[in-house]
C-alpha positions as CSV (number, residue, x, y, z in Angstrom):
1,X,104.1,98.1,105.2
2,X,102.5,101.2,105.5
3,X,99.6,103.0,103.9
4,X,99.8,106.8,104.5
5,X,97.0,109.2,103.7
6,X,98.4,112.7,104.7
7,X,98.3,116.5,104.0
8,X,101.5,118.2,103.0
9,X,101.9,122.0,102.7
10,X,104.1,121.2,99.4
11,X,105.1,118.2,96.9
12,X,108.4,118.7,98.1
13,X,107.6,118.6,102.0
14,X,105.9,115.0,101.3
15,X,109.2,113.8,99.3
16,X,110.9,115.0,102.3
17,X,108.6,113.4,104.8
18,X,108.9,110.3,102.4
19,X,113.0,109.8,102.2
20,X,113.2,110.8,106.2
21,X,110.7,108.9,107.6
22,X,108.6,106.5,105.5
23,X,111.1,104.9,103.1
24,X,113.4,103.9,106.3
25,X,110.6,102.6,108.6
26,X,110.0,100.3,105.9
27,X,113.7,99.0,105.9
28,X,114.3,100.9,102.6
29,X,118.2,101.4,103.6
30,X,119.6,105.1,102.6
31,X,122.6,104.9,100.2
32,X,122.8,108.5,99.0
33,X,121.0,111.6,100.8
34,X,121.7,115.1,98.7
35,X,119.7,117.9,97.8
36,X,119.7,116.9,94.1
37,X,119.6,112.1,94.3
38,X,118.0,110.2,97.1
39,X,119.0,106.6,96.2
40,X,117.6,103.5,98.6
41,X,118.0,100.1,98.4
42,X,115.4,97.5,98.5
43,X,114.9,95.2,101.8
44,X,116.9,91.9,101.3
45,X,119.6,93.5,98.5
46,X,116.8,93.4,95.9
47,X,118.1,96.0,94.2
48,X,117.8,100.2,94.1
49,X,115.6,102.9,93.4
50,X,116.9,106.3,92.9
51,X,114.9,109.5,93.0
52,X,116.3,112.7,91.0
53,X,115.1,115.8,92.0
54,X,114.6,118.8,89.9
55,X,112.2,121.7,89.5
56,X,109.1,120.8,90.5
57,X,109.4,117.0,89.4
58,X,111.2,113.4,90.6
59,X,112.6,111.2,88.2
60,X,112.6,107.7,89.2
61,X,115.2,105.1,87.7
62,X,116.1,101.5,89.0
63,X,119.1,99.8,89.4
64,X,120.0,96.1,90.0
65,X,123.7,97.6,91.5
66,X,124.5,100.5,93.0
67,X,128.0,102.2,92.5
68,X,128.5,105.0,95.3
69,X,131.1,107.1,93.2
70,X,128.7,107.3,90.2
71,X,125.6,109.6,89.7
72,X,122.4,108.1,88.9
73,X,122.2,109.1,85.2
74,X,125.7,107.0,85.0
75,X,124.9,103.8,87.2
76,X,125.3,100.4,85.5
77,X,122.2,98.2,84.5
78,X,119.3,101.0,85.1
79,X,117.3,102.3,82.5
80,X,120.1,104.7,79.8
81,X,118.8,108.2,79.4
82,X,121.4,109.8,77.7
83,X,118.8,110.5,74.9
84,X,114.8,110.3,74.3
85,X,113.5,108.6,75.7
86,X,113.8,110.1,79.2
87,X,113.5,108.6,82.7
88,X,109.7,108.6,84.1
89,X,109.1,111.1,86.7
90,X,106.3,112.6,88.9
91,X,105.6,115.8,89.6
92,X,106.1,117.7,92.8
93,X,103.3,120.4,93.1
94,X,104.4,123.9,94.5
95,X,101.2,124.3,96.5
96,X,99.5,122.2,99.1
97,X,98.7,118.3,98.8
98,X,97.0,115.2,99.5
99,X,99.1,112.1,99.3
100,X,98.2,108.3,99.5
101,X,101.9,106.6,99.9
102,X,101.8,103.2,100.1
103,X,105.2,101.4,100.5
104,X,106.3,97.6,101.2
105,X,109.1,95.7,100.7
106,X,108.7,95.6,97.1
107,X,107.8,99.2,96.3
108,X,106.8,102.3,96.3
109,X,103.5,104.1,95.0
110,X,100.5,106.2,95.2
111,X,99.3,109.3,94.0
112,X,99.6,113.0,94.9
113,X,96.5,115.2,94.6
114,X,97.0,118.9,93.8
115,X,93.6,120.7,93.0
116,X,91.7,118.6,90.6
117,X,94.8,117.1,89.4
118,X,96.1,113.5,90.4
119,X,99.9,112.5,89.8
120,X,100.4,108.9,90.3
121,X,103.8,106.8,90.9
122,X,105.4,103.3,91.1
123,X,108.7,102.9,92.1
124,X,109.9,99.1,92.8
125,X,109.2,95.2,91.9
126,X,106.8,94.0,90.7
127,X,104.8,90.5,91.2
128,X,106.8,88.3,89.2
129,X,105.9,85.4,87.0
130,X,109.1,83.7,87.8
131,X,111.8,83.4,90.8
132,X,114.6,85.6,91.4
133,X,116.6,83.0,89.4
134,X,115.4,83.4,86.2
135,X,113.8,87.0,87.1
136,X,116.5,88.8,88.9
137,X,115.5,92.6,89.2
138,X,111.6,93.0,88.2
139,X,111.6,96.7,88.1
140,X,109.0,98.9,87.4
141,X,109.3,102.3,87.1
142,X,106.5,105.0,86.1
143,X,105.2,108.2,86.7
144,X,102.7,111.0,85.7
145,X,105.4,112.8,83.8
146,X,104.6,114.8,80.9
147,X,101.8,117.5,82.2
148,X,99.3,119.4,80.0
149,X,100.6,118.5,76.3
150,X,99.6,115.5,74.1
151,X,101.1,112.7,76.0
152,X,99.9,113.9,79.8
153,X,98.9,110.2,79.9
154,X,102.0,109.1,80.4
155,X,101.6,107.7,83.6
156,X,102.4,104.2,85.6
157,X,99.4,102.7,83.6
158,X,98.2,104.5,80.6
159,X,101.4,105.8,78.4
160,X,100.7,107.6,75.9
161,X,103.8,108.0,74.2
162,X,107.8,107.5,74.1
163,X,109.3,110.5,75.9
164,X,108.6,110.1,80.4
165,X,106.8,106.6,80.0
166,X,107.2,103.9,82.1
167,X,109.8,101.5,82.0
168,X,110.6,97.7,83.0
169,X,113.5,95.7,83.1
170,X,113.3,92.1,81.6
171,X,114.4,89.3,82.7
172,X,117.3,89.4,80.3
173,X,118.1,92.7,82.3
174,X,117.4,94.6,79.4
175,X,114.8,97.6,79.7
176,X,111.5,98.3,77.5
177,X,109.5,101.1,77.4
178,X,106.3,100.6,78.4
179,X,103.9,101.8,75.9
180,X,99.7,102.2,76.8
181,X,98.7,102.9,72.9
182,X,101.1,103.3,69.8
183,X,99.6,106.3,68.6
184,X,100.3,108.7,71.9
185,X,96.4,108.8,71.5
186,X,95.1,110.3,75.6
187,X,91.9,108.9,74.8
188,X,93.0,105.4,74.9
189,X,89.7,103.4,73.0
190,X,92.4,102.4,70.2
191,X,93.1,98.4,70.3
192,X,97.3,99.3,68.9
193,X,99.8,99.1,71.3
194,X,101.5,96.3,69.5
195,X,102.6,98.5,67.0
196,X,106.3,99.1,68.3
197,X,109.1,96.9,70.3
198,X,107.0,98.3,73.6
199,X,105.5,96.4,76.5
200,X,102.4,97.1,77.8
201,X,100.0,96.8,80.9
202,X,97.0,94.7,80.3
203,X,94.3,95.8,80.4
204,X,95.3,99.4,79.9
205,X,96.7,98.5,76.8
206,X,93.4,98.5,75.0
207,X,89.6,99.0,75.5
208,X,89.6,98.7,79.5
209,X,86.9,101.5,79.5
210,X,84.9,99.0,78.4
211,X,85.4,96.3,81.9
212,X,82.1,95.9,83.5
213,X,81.2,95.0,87.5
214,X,79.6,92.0,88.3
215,X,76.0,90.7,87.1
216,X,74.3,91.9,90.0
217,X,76.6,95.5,90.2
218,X,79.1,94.5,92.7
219,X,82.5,95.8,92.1
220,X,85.5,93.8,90.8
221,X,88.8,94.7,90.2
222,X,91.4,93.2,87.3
223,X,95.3,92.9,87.5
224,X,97.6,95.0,85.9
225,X,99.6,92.3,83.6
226,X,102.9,93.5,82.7
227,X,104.1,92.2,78.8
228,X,106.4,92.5,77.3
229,X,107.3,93.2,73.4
230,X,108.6,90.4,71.3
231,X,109.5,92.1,68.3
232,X,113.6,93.0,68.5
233,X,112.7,96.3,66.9
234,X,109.9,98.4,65.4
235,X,109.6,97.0,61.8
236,X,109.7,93.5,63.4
237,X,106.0,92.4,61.9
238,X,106.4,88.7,63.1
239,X,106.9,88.6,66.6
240,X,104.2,91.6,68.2
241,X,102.4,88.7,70.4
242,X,105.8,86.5,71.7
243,X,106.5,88.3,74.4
244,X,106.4,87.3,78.1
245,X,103.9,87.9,80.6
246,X,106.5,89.4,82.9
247,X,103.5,89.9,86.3
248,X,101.2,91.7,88.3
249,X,102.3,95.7,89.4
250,X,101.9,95.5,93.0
251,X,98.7,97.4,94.6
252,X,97.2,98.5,91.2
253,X,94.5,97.2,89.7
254,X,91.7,98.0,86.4
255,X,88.3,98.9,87.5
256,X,84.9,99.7,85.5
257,X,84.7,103.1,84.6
258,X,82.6,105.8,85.9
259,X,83.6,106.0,89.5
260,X,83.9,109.3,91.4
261,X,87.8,110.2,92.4
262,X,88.3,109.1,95.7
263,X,85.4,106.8,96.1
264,X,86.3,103.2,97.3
265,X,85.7,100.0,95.9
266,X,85.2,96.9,98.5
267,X,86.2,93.8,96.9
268,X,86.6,91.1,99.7
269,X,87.2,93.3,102.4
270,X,90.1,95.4,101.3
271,X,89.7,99.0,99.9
272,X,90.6,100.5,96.4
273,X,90.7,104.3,95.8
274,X,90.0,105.5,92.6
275,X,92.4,107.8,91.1
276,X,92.2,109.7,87.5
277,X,94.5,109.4,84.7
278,X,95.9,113.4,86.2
279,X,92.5,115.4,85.1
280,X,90.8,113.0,83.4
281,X,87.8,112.0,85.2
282,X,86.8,109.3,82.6
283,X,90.1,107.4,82.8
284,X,90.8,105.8,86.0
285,X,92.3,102.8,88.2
286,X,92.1,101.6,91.7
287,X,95.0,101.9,94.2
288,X,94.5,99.2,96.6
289,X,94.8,100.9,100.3
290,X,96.2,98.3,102.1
């Protein structure tokens, strides 16, 4: 496991620091190295992630298989993104950076600070509720995608619309979009995200401004739920609260509000930083450093 906190004079010199050195000392095994897809596959065969690279962003998609004479955007089983909605991504920031990388055997994420501005990702498994039997590939993919318009929330944990939100793949094998708030809405204090055939991460799906710490102050941190929809389409009215509670996203976690960026939270010993929803000081989670 490793939990990296490092400078980089560019984005794209910590993605290459990333697929040359950090990736493979954590047994992340390199099936395709160009300039344009670095694809990896998960310790134990657990499945892939690929990373496309373009101007100044990374998409991230997932794959249960991995075909060598395919491209990413034609691989069996991962998210299809032939049309809107697109593949999350994260952007890669011309000028110089702070990174926190954290990477396991399950996944990848952290969070990329350029200026005032913090571009989070998650790239991997998640915690399931379920064995590999009946959950075979519990991918979750997410990043701080769409920069500067009405959806800039469209990030691991707070999406604020269809177009680079996150995704998961069901245990069906299926993929959802993963939807913070119907309404594409950045401020997030609407209680709607049931409104369409979109899963969701509890408690961003809601009022999570609204957590508190303990009685006496002390910190405490909530798990990031991952549920899905059960409605089989949009105009579904009957089934918005039958989906399954599909786990926890590994390493992230709901915190009170009000924190500085980059203060830590101790909760029995182990360290949270607090990262912002990109430049949104009011809107933040903790990134558990360890």
């Amino acid at each position: 496991m490793t939990v990296a906190i490092s400078n980089y004079a560019s984005g794209a010199a910590w993605l290459s620091s990333l697929c040359a050195d950090i990736l493979p000392s954590n047994a992340w095994t390199v099936v395709r190295d160009t300039s344009s897809e670095k694809v990896f596959g998960l310790p134990g065969g657990a499945g892939f992630v690929a990373f496309v690279i373009g101007d100044g962003v990374v998409e991230i998609q997932g794959l249960p298989v991995f075909d060598p004479d395919q491209p990413a955007a034609s691989q069996a089983g991962g998210f299809s993104y032939a049309y809107s909605p697109f593949l999350p991504r994260y952007v890669l920031p011309a000028g110089p950076v702070k990174v926190w990388t954290l990477v396991n055997s399950r996944r990848l994420c952290g969070v990329i600070k350029a200026g005032s501005a913090y571009y989070s990702f998650y790239a991997g498994l998640i915690l399931p509720f379920g064995s590999n039997r009946v959950y075979p590939f519990p991918c979750f993919i997410g990043g701080s995608g769409e920069i500067g318009g009405s959806k800039e929330s469209a990030y691991p944990f707070m999406s604020g619309g269809n177009q680079y939100s996150p995704k998961v793949c069901l245990p069906t094998g299926a993929w959802q979009i993963v939807g913070g708030n119907s309404g594409g809405n950045t401020s997030f204090t609407n209680e709607f995200p049931y409104s369409y055939s979109y899963a969701f991460v509890h408690p961003f799906d809601g009022k999570y401004h609204r957590l508190r710490g303990k009685i006496d102050g002390g910190a405490v941190v909530y798990p990031s739920l991952v549920v899905s929809s059960g409605r089989s389409s949009d105009t579904d009215m009957l089934n918005a609260d039958d989906g399954q509670w599909l786990g926890y996203l590994d390493g992230v976690v709901a915190i009170p509000q009000g924190r500085a960026a980059e203060s830590l939270i101790a909760v029995d010993g182990v360290d949270y930083l607090v990262v912002p929803n990109v430049s949104k000081a009011t809107e933040t989670y903790g990134l558990r450093l360890a």
